[in-house]
PDB file of N, CA, C and O in Angstrom, chain B, residues numbered from 101:
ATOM      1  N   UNK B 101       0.831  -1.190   0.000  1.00  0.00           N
ATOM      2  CA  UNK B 101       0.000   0.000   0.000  1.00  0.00           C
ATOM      3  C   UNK B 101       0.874   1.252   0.000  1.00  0.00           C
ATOM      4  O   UNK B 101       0.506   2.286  -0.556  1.00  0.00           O
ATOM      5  N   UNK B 102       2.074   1.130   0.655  1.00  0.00           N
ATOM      6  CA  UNK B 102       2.692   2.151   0.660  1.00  0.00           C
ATOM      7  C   UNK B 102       3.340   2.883  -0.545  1.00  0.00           C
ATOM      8  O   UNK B 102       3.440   4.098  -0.715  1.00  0.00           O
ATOM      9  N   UNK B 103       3.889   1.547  -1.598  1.00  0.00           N
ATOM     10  CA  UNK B 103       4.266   1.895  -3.142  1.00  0.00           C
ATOM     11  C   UNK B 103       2.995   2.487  -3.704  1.00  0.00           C
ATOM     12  O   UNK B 103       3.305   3.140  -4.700  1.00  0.00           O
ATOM     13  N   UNK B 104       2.251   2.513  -3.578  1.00  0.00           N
ATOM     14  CA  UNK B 104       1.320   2.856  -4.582  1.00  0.00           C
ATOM     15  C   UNK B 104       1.015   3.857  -3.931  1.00  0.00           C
ATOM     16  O   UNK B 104       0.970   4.736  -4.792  1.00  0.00           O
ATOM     17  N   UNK B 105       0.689   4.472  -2.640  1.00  0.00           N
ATOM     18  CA  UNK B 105       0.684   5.795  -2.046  1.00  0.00           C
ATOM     19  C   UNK B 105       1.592   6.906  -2.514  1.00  0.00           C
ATOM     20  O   UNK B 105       1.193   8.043  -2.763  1.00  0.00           O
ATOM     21  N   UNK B 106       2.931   6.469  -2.625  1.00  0.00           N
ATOM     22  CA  UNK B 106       4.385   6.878  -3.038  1.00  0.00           C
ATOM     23  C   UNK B 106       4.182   7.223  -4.712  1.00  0.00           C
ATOM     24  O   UNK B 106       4.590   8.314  -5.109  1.00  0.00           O
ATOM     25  N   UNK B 107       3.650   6.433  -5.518  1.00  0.00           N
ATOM     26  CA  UNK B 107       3.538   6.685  -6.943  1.00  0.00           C
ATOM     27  C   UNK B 107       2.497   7.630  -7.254  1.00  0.00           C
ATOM     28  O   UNK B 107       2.722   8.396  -8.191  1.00  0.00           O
ATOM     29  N   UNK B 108       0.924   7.759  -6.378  1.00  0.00           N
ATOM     30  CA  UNK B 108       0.407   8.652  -5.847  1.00  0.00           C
ATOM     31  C   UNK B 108       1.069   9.997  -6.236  1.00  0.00           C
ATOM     32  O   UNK B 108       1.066  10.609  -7.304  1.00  0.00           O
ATOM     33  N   UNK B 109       1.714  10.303  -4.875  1.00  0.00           N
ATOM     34  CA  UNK B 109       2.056  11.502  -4.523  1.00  0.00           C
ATOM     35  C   UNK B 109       3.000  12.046  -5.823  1.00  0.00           C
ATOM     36  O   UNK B 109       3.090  13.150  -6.359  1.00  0.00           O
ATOM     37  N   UNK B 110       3.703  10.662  -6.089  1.00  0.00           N
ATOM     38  CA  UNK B 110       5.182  11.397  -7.069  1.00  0.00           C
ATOM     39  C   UNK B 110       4.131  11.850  -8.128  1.00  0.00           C
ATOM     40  O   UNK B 110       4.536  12.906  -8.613  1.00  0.00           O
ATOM     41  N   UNK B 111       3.112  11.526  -8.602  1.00  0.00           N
ATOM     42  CA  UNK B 111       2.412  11.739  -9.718  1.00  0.00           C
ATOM     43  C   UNK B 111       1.714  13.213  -9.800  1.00  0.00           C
ATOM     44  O   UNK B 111       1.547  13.989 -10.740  1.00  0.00           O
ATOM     45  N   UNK B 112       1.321  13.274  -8.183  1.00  0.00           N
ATOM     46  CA  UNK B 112       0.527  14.328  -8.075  1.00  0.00           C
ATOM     47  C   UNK B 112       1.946  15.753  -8.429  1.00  0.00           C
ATOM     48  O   UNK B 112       1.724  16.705  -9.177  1.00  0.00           O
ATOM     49  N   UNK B 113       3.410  15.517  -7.628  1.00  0.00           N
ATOM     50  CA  UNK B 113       3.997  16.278  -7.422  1.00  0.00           C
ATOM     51  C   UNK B 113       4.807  16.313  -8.806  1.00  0.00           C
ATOM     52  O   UNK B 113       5.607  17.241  -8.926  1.00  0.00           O
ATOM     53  N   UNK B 114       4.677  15.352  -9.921  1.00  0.00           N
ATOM     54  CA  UNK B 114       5.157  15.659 -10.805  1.00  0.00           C
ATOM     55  C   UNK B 114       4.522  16.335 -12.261  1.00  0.00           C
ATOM     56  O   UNK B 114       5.148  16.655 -13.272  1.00  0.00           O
ATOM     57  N   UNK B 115       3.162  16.423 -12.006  1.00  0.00           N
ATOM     58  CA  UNK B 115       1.961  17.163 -12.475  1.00  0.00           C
ATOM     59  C   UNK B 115       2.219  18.554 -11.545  1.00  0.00           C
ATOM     60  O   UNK B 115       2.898  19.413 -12.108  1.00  0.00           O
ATOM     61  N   UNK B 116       1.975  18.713 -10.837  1.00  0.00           N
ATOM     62  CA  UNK B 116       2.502  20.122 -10.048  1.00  0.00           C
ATOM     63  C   UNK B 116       3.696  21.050 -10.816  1.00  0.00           C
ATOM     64  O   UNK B 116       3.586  22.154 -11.349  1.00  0.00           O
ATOM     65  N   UNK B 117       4.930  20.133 -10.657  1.00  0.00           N
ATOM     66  CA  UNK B 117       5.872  20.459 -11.575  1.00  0.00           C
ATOM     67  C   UNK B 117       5.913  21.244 -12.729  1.00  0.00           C
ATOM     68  O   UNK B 117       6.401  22.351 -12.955  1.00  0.00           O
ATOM     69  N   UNK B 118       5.125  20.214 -13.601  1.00  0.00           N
ATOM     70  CA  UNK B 118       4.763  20.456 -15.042  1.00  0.00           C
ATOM     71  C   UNK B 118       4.238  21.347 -15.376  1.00  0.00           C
ATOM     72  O   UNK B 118       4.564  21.800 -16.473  1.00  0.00           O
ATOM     73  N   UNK B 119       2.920  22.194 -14.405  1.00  0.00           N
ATOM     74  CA  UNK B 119       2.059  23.037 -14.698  1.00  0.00           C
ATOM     75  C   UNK B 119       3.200  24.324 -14.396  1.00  0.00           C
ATOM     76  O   UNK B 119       3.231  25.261 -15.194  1.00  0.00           O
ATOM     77  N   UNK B 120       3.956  24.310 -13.423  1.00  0.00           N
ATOM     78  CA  UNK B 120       4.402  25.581 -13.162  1.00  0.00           C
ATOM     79  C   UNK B 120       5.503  25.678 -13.872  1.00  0.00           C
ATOM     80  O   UNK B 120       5.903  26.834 -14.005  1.00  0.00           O
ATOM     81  N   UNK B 121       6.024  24.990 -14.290  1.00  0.00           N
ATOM     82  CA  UNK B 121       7.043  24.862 -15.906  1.00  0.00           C
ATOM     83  C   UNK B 121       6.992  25.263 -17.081  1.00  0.00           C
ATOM     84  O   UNK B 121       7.897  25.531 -17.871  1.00  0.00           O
ATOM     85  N   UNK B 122       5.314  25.318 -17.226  1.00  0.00           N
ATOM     86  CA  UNK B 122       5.075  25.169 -18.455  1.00  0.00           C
ATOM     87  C   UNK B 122       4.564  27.201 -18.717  1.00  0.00           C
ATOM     88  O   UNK B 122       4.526  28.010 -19.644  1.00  0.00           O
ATOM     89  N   UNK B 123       4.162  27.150 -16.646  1.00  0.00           N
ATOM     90  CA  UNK B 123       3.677  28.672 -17.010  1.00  0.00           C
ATOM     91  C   UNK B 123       5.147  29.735 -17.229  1.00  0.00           C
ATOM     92  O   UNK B 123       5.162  30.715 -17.975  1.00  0.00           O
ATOM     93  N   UNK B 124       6.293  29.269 -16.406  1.00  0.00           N
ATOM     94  CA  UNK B 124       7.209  29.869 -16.545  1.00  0.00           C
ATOM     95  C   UNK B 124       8.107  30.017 -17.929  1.00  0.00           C
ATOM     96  O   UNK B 124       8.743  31.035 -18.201  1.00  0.00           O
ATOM     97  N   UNK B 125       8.047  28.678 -18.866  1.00  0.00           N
ATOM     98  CA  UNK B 125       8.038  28.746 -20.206  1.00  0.00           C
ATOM     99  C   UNK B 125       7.494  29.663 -20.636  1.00  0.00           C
ATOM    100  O   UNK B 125       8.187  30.304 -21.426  1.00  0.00           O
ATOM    101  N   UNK B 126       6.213  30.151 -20.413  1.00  0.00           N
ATOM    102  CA  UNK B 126       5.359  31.078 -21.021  1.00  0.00           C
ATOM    103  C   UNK B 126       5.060  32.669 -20.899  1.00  0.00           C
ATOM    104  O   UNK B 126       4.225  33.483 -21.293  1.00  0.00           O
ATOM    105  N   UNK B 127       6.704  32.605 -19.814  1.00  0.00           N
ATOM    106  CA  UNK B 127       6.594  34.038 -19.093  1.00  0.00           C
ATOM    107  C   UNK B 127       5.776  34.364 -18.117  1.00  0.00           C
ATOM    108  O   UNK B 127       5.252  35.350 -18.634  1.00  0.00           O
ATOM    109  N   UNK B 128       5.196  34.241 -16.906  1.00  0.00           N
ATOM    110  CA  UNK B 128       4.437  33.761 -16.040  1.00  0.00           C
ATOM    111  C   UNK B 128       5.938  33.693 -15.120  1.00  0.00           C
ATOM    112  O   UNK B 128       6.899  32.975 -15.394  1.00  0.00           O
ATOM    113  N   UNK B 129       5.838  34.587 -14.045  1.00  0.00           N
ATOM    114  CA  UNK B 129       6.508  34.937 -12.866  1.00  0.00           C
ATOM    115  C   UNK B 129       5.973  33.807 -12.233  1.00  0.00           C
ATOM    116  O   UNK B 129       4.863  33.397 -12.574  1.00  0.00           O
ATOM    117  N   UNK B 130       6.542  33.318 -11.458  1.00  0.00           N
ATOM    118  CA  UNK B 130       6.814  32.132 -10.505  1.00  0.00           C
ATOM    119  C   UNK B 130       5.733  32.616  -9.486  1.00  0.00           C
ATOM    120  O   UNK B 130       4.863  31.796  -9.194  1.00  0.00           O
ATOM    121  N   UNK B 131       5.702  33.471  -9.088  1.00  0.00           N
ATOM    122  CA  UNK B 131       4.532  34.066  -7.728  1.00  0.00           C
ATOM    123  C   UNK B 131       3.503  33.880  -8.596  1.00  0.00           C
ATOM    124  O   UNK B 131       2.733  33.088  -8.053  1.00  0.00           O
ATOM    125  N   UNK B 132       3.089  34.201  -9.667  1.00  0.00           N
ATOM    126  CA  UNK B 132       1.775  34.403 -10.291  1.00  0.00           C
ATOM    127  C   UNK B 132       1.457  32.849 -10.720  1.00  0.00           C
ATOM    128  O   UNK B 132       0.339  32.379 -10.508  1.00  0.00           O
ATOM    129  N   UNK B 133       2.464  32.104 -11.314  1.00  0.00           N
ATOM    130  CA  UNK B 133       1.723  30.330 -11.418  1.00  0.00           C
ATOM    131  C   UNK B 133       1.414  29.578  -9.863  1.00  0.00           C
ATOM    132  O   UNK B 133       0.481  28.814  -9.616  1.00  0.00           O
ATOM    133  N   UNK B 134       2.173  29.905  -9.191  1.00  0.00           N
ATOM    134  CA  UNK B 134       1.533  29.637  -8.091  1.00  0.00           C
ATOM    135  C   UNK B 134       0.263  30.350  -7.229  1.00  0.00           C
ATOM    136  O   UNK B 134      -0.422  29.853  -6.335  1.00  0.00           O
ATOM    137  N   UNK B 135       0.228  31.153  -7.588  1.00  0.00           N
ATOM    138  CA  UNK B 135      -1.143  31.927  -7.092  1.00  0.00           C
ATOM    139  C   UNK B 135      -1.990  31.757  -7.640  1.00  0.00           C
ATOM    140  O   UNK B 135      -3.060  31.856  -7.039  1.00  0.00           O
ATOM    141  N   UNK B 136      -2.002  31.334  -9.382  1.00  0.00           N
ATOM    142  CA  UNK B 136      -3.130  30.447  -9.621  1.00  0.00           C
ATOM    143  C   UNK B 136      -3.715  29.121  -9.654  1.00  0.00           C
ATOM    144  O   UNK B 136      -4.494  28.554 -10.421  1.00  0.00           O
ATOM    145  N   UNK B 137      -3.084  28.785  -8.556  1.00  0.00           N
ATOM    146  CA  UNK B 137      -3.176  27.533  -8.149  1.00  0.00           C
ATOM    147  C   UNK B 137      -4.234  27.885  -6.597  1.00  0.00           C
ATOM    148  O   UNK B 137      -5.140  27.173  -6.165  1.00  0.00           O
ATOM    149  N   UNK B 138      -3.652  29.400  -5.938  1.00  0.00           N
ATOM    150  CA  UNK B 138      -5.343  29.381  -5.136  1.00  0.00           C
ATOM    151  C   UNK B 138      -6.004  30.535  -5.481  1.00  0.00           C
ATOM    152  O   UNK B 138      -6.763  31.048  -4.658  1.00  0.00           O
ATOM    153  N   UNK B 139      -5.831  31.045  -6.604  1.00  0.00           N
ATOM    154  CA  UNK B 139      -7.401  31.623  -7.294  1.00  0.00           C
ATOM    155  C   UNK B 139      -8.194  30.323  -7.639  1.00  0.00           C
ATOM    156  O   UNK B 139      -9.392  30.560  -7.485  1.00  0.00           O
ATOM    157  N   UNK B 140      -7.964  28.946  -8.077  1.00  0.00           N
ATOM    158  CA  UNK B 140      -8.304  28.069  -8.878  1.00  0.00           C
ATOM    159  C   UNK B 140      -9.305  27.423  -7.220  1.00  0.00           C
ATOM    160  O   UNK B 140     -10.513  27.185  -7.201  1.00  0.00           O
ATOM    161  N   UNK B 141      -8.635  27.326  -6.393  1.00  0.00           N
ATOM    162  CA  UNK B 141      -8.986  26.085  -5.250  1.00  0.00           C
ATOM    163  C   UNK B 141      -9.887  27.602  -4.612  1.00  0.00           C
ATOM    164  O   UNK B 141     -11.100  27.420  -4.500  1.00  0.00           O
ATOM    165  N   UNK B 142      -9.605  28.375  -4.393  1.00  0.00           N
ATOM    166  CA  UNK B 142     -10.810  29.701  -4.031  1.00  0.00           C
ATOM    167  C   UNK B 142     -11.899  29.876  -4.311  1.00  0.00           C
ATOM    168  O   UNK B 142     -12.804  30.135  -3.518  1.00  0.00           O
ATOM    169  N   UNK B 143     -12.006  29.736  -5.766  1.00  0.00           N
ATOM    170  CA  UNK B 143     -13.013  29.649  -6.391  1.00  0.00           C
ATOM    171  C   UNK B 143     -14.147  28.398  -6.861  1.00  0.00           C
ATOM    172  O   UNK B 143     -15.321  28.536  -7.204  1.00  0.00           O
ATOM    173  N   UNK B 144     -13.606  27.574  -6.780  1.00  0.00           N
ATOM    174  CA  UNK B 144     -14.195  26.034  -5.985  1.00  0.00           C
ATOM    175  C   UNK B 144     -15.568  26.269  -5.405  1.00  0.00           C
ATOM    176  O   UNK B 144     -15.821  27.088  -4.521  1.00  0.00           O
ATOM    177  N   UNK B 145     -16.481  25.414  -6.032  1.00  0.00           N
ATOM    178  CA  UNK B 145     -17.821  25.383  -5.377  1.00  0.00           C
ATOM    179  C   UNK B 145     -17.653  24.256  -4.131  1.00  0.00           C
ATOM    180  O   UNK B 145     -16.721  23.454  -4.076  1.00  0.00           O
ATOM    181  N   UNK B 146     -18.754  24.359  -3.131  1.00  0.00           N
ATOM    182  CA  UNK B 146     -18.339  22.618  -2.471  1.00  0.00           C
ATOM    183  C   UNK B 146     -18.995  21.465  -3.418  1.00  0.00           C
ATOM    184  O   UNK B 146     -18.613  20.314  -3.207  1.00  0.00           O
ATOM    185  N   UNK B 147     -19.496  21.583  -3.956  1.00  0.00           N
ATOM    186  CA  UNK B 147     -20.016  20.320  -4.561  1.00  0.00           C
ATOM    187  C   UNK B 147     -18.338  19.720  -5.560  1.00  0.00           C
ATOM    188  O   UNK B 147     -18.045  18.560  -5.849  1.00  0.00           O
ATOM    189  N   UNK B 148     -17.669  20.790  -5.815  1.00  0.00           N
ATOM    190  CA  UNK B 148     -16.691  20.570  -7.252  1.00  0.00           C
ATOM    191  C   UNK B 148     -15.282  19.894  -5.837  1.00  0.00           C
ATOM    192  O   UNK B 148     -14.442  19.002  -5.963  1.00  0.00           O
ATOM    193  N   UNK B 149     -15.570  20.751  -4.701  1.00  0.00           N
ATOM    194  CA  UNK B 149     -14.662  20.182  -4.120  1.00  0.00           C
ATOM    195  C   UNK B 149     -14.485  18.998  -2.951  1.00  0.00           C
ATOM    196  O   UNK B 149     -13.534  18.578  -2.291  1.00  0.00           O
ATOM    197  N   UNK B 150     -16.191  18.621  -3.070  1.00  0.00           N
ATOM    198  CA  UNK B 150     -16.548  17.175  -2.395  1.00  0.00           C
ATOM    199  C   UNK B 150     -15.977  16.094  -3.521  1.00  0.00           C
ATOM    200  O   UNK B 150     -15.277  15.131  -3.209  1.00  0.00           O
ATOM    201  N   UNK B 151     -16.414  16.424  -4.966  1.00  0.00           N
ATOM    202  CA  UNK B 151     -15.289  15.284  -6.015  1.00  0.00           C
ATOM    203  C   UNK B 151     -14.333  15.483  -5.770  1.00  0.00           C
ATOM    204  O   UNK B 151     -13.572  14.595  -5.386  1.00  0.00           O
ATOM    205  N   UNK B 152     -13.988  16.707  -5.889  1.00  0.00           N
ATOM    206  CA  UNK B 152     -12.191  16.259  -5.755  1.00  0.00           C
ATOM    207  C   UNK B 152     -11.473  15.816  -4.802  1.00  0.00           C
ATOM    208  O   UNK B 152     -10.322  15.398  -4.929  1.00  0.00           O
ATOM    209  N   UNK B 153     -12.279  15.896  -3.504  1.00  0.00           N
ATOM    210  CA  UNK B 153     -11.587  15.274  -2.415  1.00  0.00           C
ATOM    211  C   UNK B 153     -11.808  13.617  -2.867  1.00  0.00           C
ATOM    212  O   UNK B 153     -10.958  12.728  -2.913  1.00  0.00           O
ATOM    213  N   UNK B 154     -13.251  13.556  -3.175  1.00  0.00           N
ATOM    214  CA  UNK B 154     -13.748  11.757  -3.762  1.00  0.00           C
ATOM    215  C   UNK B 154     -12.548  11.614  -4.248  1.00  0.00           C
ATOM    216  O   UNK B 154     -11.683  11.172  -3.492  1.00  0.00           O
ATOM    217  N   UNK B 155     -12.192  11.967  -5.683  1.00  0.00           N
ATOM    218  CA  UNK B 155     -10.991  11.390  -6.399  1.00  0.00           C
ATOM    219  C   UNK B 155      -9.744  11.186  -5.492  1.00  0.00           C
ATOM    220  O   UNK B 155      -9.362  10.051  -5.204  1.00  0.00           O
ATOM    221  N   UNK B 156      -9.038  12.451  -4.991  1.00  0.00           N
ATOM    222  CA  UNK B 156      -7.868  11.986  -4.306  1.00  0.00           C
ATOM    223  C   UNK B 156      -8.290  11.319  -3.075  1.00  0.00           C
ATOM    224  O   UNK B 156      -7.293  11.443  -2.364  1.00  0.00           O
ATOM    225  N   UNK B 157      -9.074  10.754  -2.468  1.00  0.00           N
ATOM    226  CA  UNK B 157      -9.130   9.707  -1.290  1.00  0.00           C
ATOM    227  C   UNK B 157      -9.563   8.043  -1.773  1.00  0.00           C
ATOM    228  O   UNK B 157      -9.605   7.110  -0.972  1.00  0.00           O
ATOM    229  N   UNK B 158      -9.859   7.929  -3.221  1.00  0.00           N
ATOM    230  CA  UNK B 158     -10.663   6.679  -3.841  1.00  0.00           C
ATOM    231  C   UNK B 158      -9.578   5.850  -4.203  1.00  0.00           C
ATOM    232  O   UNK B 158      -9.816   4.806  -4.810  1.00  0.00           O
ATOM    233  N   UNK B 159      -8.649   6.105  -3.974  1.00  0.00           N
ATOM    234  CA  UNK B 159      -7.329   5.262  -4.636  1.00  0.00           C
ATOM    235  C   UNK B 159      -6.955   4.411  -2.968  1.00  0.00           C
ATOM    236  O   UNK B 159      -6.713   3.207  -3.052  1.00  0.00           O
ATOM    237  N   UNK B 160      -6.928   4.973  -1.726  1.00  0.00           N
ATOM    238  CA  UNK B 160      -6.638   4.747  -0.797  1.00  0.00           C
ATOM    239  C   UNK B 160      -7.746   4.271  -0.158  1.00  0.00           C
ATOM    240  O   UNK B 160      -7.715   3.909   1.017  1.00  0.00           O
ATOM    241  N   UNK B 161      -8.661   4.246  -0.799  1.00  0.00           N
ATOM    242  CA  UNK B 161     -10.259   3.544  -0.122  1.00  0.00           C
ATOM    243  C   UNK B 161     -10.071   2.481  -1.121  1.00  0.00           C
ATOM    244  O   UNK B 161     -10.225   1.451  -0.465  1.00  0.00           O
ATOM    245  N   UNK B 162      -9.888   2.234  -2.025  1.00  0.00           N
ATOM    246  CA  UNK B 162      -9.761   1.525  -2.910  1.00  0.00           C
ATOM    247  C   UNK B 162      -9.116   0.284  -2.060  1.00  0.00           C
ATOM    248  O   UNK B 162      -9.741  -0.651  -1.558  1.00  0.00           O
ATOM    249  N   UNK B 163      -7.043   0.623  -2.013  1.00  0.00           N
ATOM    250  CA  UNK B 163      -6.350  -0.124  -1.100  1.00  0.00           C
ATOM    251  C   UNK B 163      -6.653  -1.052   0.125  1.00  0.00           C
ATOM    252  O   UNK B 163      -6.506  -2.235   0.428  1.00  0.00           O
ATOM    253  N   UNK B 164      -7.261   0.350   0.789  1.00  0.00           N
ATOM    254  CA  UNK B 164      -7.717  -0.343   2.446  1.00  0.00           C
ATOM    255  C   UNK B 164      -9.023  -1.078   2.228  1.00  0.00           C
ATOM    256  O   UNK B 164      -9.330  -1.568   3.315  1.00  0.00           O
ATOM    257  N   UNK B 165     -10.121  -1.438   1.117  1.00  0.00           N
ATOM    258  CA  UNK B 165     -11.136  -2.253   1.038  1.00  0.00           C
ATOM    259  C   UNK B 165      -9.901  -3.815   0.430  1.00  0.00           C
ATOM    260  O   UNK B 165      -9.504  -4.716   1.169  1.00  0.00           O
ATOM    261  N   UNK B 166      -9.707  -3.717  -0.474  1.00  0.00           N
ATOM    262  CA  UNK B 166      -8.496  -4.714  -0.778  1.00  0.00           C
ATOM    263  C   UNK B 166      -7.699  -5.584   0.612  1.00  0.00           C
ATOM    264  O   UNK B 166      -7.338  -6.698   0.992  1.00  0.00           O
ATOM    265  N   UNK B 167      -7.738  -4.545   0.886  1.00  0.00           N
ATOM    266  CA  UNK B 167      -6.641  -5.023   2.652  1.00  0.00           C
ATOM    267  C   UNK B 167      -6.989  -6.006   3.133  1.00  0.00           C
ATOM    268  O   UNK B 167      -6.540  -7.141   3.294  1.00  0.00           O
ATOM    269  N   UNK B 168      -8.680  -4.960   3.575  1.00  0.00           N
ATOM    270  CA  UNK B 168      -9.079  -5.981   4.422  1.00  0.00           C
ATOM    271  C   UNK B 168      -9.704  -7.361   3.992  1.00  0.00           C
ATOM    272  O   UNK B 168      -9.650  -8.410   4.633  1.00  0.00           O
ATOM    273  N   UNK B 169     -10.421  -7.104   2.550  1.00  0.00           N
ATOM    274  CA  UNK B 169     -11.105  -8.208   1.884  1.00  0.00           C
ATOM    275  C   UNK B 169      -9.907  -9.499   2.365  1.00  0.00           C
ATOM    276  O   UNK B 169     -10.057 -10.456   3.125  1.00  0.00           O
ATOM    277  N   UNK B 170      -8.712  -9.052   1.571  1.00  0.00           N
ATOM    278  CA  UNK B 170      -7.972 -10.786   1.766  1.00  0.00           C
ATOM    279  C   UNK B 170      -7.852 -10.614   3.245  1.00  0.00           C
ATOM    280  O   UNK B 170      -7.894 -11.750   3.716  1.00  0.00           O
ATOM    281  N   UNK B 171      -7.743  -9.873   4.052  1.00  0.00           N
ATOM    282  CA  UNK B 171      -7.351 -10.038   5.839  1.00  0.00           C
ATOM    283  C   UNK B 171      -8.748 -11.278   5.879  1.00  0.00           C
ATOM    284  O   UNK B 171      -8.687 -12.448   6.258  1.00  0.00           O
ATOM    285  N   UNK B 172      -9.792 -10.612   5.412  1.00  0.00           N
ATOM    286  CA  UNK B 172     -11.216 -11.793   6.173  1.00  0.00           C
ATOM    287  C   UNK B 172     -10.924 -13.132   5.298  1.00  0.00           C
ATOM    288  O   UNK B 172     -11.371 -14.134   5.855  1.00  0.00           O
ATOM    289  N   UNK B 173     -10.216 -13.407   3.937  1.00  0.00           N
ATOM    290  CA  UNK B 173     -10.080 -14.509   3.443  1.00  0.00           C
ATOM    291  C   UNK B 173      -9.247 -15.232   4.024  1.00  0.00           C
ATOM    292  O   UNK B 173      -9.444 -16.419   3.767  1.00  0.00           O
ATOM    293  N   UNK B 174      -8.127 -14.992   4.913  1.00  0.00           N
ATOM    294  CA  UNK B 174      -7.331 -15.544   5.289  1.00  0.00           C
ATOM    295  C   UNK B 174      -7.692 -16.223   6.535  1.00  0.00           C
ATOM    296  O   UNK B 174      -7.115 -17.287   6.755  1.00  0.00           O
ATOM    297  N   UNK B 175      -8.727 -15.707   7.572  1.00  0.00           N
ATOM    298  CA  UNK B 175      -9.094 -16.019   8.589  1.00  0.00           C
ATOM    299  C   UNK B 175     -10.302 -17.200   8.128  1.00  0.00           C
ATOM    300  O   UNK B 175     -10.950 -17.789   8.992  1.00  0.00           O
TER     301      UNK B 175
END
């Protein structure tokens, strides 16, 4: 569970990367690609940000249902 937590994160943090790379390629001051990163999460309805929490927690609900399924097969 932990590799796949780890590939997770590197994924999330290497998408992170990319976006602020791509704004600085584009001339886009380093303060300003990151600040639209919380104009973006600011402006967030809750309904848009009850999915997005769904998505990033469904990979790890995913895992821990897995877990336990074989834990009860084994017993």
């Amino acid at each position: 569970m932990f590799k796949i937590f780890c590939i997770y994160v590197l994924l999330a943090v290497l998408t992170f990367i990319l976006i602020v790379a791509v704004d600085l390629l584009a001339g886009i001051p380093l303060h300003a690609s990151l600040h639209s990163f919380y104009d973006v999460f600011s402006t967030t309805s809750p309904g848009v940000a009850i999915v997005m929490v769904f998505y990033v927690v469904l990979p790890l609900l995913i895992r821990i249902v897995k877990t336990l399924r074989r834990g009860s097969n084994h017993s």
